[in-house]
C-alpha positions in Angstrom: 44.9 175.3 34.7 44.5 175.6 38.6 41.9 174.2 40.2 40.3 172.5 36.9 39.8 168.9 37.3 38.6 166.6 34.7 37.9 163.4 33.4 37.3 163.2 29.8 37.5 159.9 27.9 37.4 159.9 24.2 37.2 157.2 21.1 38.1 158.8 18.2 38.3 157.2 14.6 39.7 158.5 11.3 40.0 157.0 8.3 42.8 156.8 5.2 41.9 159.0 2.3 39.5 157.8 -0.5 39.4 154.7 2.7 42.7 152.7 0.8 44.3 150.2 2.2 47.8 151.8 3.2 48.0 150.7 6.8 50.6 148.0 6.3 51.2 145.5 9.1 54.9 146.0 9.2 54.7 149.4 10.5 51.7 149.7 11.8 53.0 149.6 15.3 55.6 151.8 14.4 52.6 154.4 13.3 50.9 153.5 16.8 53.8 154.5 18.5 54.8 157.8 16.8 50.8 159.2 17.3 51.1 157.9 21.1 54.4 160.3 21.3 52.3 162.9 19.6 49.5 162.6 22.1 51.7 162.7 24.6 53.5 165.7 23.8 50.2 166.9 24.0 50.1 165.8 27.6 47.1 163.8 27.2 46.9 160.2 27.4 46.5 157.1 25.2 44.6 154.7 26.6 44.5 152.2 23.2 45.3 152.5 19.7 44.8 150.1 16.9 42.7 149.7 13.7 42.6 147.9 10.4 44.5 148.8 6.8 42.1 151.7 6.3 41.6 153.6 9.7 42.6 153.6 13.3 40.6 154.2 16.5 42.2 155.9 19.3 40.9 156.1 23.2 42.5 159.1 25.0 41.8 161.3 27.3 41.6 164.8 27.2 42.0 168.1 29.4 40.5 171.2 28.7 43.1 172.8 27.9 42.9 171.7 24.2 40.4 171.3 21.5 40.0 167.9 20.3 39.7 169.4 16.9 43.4 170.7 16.9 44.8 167.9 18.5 43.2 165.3 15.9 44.6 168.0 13.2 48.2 167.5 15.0 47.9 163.6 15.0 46.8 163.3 11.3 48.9 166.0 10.1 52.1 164.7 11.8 51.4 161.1 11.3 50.6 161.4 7.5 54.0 163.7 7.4 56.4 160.9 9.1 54.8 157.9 7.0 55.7 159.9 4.2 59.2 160.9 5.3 59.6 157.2 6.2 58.8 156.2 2.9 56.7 153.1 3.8 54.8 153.3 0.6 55.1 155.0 -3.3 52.6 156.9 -3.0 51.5 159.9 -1.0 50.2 159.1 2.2 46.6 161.1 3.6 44.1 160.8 6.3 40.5 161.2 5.1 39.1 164.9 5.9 36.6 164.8 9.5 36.7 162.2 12.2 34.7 160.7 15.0 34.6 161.4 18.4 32.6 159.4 21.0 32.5 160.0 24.8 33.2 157.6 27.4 32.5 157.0 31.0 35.4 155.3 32.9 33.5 152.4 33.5 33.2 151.3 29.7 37.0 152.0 29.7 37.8 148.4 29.3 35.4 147.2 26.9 36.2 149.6 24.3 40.3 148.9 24.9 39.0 145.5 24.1 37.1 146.5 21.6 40.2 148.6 19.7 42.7 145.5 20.1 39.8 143.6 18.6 39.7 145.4 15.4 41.2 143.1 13.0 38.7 140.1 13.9 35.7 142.8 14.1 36.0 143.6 10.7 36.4 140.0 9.3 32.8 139.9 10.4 31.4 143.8 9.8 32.2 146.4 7.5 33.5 149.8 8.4 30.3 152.0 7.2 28.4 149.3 10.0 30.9 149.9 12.5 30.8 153.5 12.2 27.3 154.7 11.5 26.3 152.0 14.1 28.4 154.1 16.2 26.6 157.7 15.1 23.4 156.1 16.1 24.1 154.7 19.4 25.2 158.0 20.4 22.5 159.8 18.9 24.6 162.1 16.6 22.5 163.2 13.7 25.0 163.0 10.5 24.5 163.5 6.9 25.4 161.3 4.8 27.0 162.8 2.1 29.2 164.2 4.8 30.4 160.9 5.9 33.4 158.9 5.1 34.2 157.6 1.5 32.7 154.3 2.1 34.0 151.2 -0.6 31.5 148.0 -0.4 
C-alpha cells in the first residue's frame, strides 16, 4: 500500500487442542521454524517464537494489509497440517479453537522476546490459565470464561 506506514507489534498465543502435551522437544524448533517461514511468506515479521508442550507465543509484526485473524488461521492451519504430514506423533495433531492477541509498543520489544525464550522456566513456576488470564487483565480485555481456553489444573 503506498504511502501507509506502520508499526504494529503483536504477542499472540494459542494453545494445543483439549491443552495436551504434544509439543515435543525434538521438533519443536523444527515447528518454530516452519510458522516463521509461514509468517514470512506473509511478509510480516517474527520477532520471537517459543512456548511450552501445550502452546506457543509468537511476537510479530503486522501491516495492514492483513487481518491478524486470517493470518493466525494460516499459521495454525498450516502448522497443524505439516506436524501431521511429518508424522511426529500417532495421533491427530490440532490447535485449540481462538487465540490471543496483545499489543506492543516497541519499547517493551525486548522484555517480551525475553519473556518468550523464558517460557519453559516461567511455567515451572505458573500455570498457563495464570499466565494467560493475567495477561486478559493487564490489558483490560473483558473475556468470558466459558469462552476461554480448555484449562487442565
Amino acid at each position: 500500500m503506498a504511502n501507509t506506514y506502520s508499526q504494529i507489534y503483536l504477542h499472540i498465543v494459542f494453545t494445543v487442542k483439549h491443552r495436551n502435551n504434544l509439543i515435543q522437544n525434538s521438533w519443536k524448533d523444527e515447528l518454530y521454524k516452519y510458522i516463521c517461514g509461514i509468517v514470512n511468506s506473509n511478509k510480516q515479521k517474527v520477532y520471537a517464537i517459543g512456548g511450552v508442550s501445550d502452546h506457543i507465543h509468537i511476537l510479530l509484526s503486522i501491516k495492514p494489509n492483513i487481518a491478524i485473524s486470517d493470518l493466525v488461521r494460516e499459521i495454525k492451519t498450516c502448522s497443524s497440517k505439516w506436524i501431521n504430514e511429518k508424522q511426529f506423533l500417532k495421533e491427530k495433531f490440532l490447535w485449540q479453537e481462538g487465540f490471543g492477541a496483545f499489543s506492543s509498543s516497541q519499547s517493551k520489544l525486548n522484555t517480551i522476546i525475553a519473556y518468550i525464550n523464558n517460557q519453559e522456566e516461567h511455567h515451572n513456576r505458573k500455570k498457563f490459565k495464570d499466565e494467560y488470564v493475567g495477561l486478559l487483565k493487564k490489558f483490560n480485555i473483558e473475556y468470558d470464561e466459558r469462552y476461554l481456553f480448555e484449562w487442565l489444573d
